[in-house]
N, C-alpha and C positions, 0 to 999 in steps of 0.2 A: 189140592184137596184141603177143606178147612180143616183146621182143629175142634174137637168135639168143645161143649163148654165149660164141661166137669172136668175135661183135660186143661185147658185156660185157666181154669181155679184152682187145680192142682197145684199147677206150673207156679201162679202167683203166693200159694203159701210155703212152697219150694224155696221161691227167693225169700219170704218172710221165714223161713225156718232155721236162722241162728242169732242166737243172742246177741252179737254185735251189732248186727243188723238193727234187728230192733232197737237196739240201746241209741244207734245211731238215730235213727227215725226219732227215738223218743227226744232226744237232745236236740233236734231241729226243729220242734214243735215249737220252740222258745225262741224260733226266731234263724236267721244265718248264722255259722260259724265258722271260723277258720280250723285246720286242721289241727293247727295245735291245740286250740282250746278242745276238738274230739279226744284227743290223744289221752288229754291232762283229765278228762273223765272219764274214759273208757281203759280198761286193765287190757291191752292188745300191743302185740309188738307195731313198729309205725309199717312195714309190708305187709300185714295183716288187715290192718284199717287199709291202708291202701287198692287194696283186693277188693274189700266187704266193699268199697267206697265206688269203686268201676263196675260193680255188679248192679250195685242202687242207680248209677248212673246212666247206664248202658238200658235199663227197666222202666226210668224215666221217671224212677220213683223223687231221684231227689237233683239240683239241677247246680254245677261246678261253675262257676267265677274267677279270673285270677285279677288280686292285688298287687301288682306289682310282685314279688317274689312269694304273695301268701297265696292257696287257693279257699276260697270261702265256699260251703256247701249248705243247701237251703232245701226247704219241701220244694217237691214241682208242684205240688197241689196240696188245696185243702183236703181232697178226699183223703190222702195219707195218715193224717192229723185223725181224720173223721172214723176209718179203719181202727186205729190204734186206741181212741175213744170206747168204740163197741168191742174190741179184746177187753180191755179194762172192765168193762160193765158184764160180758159173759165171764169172766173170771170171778169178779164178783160174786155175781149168782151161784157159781158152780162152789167157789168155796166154802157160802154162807151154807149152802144146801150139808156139806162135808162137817160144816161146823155145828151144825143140828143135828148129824148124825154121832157126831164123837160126843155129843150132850149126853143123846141118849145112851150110847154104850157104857159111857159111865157112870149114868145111873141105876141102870141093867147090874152092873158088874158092883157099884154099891150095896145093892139089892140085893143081889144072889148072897147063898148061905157058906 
């Protein structure tokens, strides 16, 4: 039996729902990186990233290399990149909207007697 498709996009903001994660994704936008240079950005112990890193892996989101003793980790795709773009942009909007509202309240409340 398939999976519904709102349970699939559940599933996939599930894997996108911790900050490492993301912080990972955002760091490979720039390009492949070896682990250490992840480590040396990201504030996580190194079997933490290692975890977050076999999850993205295992998702297909992002795709493992080894260097001789290094393992190098990159997007599997542009669409990750492309994902992480339109978070940015509805963040945006959502804030600016937050930011016209804390305008007004504080002209409301200069106002008031």
């Amino acid at each position: 039996m398939s999976v519904p498709l709102y349970q699939a996009k559940a599933e996939l903001f599930r894997l996108l729902g911790h900050p490492v994660r993301i912080r990972v994704l955002e760091l490979l936008q720039d390009g492949p990186r070896p682990v250490r240079d992840l480590l040396a950005a990201i504030d996580v112990e190194p079997t933490g990233l290692s975890q977050h890193l076999a999850v993205l892996r295992r998702s297909g989101m992002v795709t493992a290399q080894r260097d001789g003793s290094t393992v190098v980790y990159a997007l599997a795709g542009g669409d990750v990149a492309e994902l992480l773009r339109a978070a940015r942009q509805l963040l945006t909007q959502m804030l600016a909207g937050q930011s016209e509202l804390l305008s007004e309240l504080r002209k409301a409340q200069e106002e008031a007697p």
